[in-house]
Every structure is written in structure tokens, then in C-alpha cells.
N, C-alpha and C positions, 0 to 999 in steps of 0.2 A: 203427252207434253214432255219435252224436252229440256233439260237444264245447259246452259253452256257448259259446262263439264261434260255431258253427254255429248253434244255437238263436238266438242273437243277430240272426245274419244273415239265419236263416227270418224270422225276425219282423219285419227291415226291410224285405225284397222283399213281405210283406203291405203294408207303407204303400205300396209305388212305391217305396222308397228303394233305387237302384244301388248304394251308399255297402256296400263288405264291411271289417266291422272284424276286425283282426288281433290283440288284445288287448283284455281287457278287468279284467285285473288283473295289474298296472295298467293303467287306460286308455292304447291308442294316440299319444292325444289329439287326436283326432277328436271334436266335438260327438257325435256316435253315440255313440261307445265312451263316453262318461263317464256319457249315458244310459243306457246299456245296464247299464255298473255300479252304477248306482242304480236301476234296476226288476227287472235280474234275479233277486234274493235276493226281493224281496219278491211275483215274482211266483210264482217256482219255491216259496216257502214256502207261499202263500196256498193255490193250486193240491193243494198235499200234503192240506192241511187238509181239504179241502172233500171227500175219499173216502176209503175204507179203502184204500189200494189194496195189494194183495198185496204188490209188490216192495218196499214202504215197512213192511210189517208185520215185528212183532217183538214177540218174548216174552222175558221176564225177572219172575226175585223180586225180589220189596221189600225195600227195608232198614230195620227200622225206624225211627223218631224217637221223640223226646220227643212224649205228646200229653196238651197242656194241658185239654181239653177232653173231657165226661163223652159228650156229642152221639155220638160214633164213639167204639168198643172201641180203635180202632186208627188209628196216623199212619203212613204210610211216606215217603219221600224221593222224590218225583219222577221219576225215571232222567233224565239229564243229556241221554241224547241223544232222547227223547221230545217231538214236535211236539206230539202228542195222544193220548189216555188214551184206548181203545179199550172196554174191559170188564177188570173185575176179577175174580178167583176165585179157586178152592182152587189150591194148587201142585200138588195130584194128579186137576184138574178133567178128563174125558174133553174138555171142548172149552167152547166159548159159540157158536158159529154156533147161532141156530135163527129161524127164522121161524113166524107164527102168526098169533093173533088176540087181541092183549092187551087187559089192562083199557082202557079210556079214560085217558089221559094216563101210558099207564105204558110203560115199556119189555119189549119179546118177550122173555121168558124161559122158561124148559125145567127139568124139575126131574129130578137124577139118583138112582140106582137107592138115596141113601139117603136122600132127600126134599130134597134142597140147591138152592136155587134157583141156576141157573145163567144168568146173570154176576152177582155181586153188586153192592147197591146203593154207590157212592162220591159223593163231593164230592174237586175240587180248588182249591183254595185256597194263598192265599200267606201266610206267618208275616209278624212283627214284621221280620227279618232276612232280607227276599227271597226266602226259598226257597219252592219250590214244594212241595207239603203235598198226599197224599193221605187224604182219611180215607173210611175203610171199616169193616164191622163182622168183616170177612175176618183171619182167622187165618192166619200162612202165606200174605200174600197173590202171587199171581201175576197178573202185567199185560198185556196185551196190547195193543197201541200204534203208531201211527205215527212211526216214526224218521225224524229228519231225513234225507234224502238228497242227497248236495250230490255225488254221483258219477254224472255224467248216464250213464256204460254201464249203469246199473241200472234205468234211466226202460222203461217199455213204450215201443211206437212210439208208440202213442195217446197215453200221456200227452206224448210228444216233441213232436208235433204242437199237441194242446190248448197246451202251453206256448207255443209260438211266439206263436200267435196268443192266448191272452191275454196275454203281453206286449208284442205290438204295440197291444192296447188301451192299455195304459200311456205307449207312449213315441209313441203317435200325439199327445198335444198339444205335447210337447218340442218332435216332428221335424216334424212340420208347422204345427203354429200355428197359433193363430184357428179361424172357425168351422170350418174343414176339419179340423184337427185334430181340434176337438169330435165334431163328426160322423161321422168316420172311427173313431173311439177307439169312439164306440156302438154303431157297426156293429160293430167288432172284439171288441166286448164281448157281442154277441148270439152272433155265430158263436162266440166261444171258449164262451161258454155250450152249444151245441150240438151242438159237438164233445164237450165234456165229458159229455153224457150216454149217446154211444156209449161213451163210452169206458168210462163205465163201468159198462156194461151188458154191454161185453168182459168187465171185473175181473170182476165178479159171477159171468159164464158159467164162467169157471177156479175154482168153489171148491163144493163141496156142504155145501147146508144142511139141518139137521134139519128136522124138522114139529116144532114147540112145542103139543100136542093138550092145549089149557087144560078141563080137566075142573069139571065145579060144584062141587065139594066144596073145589078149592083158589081157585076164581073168589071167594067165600062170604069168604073169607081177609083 
């Protein structure tokens, strides 16, 4: 297990940097450490974003809200600790994992044994008042989501690693400057890319997916 300190420090010995910080909330106060507090939230955030990944999944019901608008049956409240909205559905849905062969521009859906298409279609949206606004046409809806994780014993190896070094993309122009920076930061920005798709090709391998077998009769639809 890794602490973000550690994470921190993987990701300096990527630039060359000997430099080990000992805090970072608050900063040491070490140029490192102050960097390191300003890219690591946004790179550990960004990072979550960009995959489903298992350890960051979570399910929960909606609450509802007021919904001003005729567009969706239905408003629910965002959940607080939700990065991103995964798939929506019935709260008594057998699942949404399914792969297939969908229409052109649509998303893989699966339909269960009472003709219900599984995950249902939403929009998220922000009101007048900041809040984040689910609308769906889902009754009873349940969410399925990436939760923020800010508890790095939770992180996969893979992702521990991807992290590092996309955050050394980050603080490669702080910590070194100028073109070497630049250039350093792209490189670090290819390889975190690259590592990232091992990784998660690992998430993937940890989870089974339906066949979605799109028949003509609902293609038609």
C-alpha cells in the first residue's frame, strides 16, 4: 500500500528528482511538496475519471428532486460522493454490464426478461442553485458510479503506478522548467497513457460481461 507521499515521490524519481517529500498536507515546504499539493487531487481525480474502475465503483438509489421540466419523467440528486455517473436502472435491475453490437451512435444495451432496456437512458445537468441534476425516464432509479477515492489503500497496483507517472506529467514543468520540462512532461504524458491501458485491460479482466444479442425486431425500434 501506498500513501500519497509515496505516490508523490514515485512520481519525482520519474523526472530525475532525488528530492523525497515528507508532507504534503500541508506542504513540507519544499518547492516539490507545494507542487505535489497542487497536481495530486487533480491528477488522482482526472485519472478516476477516464475508467470504470472496480475499486472506485458504487451503487446507490436516488433521491428525488423537484423536476421542472416535461424532457425526463424524472430528477434525482446527484450523490455527493459521485465523480461520474456510470449507468442508470431499475433498483431491482439483474445488473448493466453487457457488451455487443449497438445501433450506430448509441450506447450497448441488454434487455431483461420483462422487455426493459438495461441501463437506462440519462442526462446530468446542473440547476439554477449548483446542484447536480440527474434526469432520467427511470422510476425507482439506481445508479451506478464512480466514487471519489481519495484513500490511496484502495487504489489497484496499476492504478498506483499509472498515477505516479501521470502525475509526473504534471509537475514535470514546475520541477524542471523550460523545454526540458516540456518535453519531459510529454513523454510522461505518452507513458502514463500506456500504462493506463494495461491497466485497464487488468480492471476489465476482474469482471464478466453479458452478450447484448441485438435481435431485428428491437434493432427496427
Amino acid at each position: 500500500m501506498s500513501s500519497e507521499v509515496e505516490i508523490c515521490n514515485l512520481a519525482l524519481s520519474h523526472l530525475g528528482d532525488a528530492a523525497n517529500v515528507a508532507s504534503i498536507n500541508p506542504p513540507e515546504g519544499s518547492a516539490q511538496a507545494e507542487h505535489c499539493q497542487r497536481w495530486y487531487p487533480v491528477a488522482r481525480d482526472a485519472l478516476l475519471e477516464m475508467h470504470d474502475w472496480g475499486f472506485a465503483t458504487k451503487r446507490a438509489l436516488l433521491a428525488l428532486v423537484e423536476n421542472p421540466f416535461s424532457q425526463w419523467a424524472y430528477a434525482y440528486a446527484k450523490p455527493s460522493d459521485a465523480l461520474k455517473i456510470i449507468a442508470i436502472m431499475a433498483s431491482d435491475a439483474p445488473g448493466d454490464y453487457a457488451v455487443g453490437q449497438p445501433l450506430a451512435g448509441s450506447t450497448p444495451l441488454q434487455v431483461d426478461q420483462r422487455g426493459v432496456y438495461i441501463p437506462q437512458q440519462f442526462v446530468t445537468e446542473t440547476d439554477d442553485d449548483g446542484r447536480e441534476i440527474i434526469y432520467t425516464n427511470q422510476v425507482n432509479a439506481l445508479a451506478r458510479y464512480t466514487k471519489l477515492i481519495t484513500d490511496t489503500g484502495r487504489f489497484s497496483p496499476m492504478f498506483r503506478d499509472t498515477l505516479a507517472c501521470y502525475l509526473a506529467s504534471f509537475l514535470a514543468g514546475p520541477v524542471l522548467k523550460g523545454d526540458s520540462g516540456i518535453s519531459t512532461g510529454r513523454a510522461k504524458l505518452t507513458q502514463a497513457m500506456e500504462m493506463l491501458a494495461r491497466a485497464r485491460l487488468s480492471n476489465a479482466q476482474q469482471q464478466r460481461q453479458d452478450v447484448a444479442h441485438e435481435v431485428p425486431w428491437l434493432a427496427g425500434r
